[in-house]
C-alpha positions in Angstrom: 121.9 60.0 122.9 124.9 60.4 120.5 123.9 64.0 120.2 127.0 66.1 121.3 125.3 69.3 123.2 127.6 72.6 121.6 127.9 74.5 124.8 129.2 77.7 122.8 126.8 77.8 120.7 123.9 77.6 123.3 125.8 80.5 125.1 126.1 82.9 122.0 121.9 81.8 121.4 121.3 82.8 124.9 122.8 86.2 125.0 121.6 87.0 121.3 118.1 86.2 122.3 118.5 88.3 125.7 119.4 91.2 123.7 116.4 91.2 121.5 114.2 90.6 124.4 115.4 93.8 125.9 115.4 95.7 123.0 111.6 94.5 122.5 111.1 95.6 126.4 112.6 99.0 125.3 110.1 99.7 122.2 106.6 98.8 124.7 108.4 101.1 127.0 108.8 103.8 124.8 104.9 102.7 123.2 103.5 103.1 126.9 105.3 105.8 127.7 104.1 108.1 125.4 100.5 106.9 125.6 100.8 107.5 129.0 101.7 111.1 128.3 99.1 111.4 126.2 96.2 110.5 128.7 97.7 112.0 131.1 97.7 115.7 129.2 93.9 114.8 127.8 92.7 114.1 131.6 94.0 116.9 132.8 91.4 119.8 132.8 93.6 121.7 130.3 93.1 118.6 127.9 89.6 117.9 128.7 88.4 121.6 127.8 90.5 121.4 124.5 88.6 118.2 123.9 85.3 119.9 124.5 85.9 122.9 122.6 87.1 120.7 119.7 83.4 118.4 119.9 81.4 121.3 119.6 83.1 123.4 117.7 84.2 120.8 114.9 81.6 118.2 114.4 82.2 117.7 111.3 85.6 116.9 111.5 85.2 114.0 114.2 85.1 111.0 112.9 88.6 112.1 110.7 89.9 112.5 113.8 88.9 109.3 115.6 90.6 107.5 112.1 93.4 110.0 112.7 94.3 109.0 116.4 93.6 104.9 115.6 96.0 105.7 112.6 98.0 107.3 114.8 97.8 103.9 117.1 99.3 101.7 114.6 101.5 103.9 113.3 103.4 104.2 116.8 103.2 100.2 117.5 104.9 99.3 113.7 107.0 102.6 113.6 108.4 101.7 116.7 109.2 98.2 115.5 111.4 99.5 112.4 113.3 102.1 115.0 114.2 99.2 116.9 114.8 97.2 113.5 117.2 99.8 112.4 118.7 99.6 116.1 119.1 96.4 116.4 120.8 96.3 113.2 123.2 99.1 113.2 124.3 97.1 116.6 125.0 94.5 115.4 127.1 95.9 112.2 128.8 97.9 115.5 129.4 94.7 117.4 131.0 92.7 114.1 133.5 95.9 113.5 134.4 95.7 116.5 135.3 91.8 116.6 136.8 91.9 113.2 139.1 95.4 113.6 
């Protein structure tokens, strides 16, 4: 039990770690936000009848656009976690130019 417990540096752990937490809270946010745009324009009878004209009229074309909307899936999930990459970071290089001028 020698260990000496570095208060400070617990503190600045803490706080660091909060911020990324709400940062990650921010990106599923967005993520869910505009899912929940999405189904709620295609189950709206506006989308639904676009969605009908498109099966019947484009048969062909729908298993492209199933692999086009899961694309679209992952896309949004890892696109959204290098926007908040590049947030995170150009925070951070804010944050240090503002403690160092």
């Amino acid at each position: 039990m020698d260990k000496s417990l570095n208060i400070n540096g617990l503190i600045k752990k803490t706080e660091r770690l909060e911020y990324e937490d709400g940062l990650r809270n921010f990106q599923f946010g967005a993520i869910f936000l505009v899912l929940g745009l999405a189904n709620g324009y295609f189950f709206t009878p506006v989308g639904l009848e676009l969605f009908a004209r498109a099966l019947i009229r484009y048969q062909d074309l729908q298993i492209v656009g199933l692999a086009g909307l899961i694309g679209l899936t992952f896309l949004l999930a890892f696109g959204s976690e290098r926007v908040m990459e590049r947030i995170r970071r150009a925070l951070r290089d804010l944050r240090q130019g503002a403690q160092n001028g």
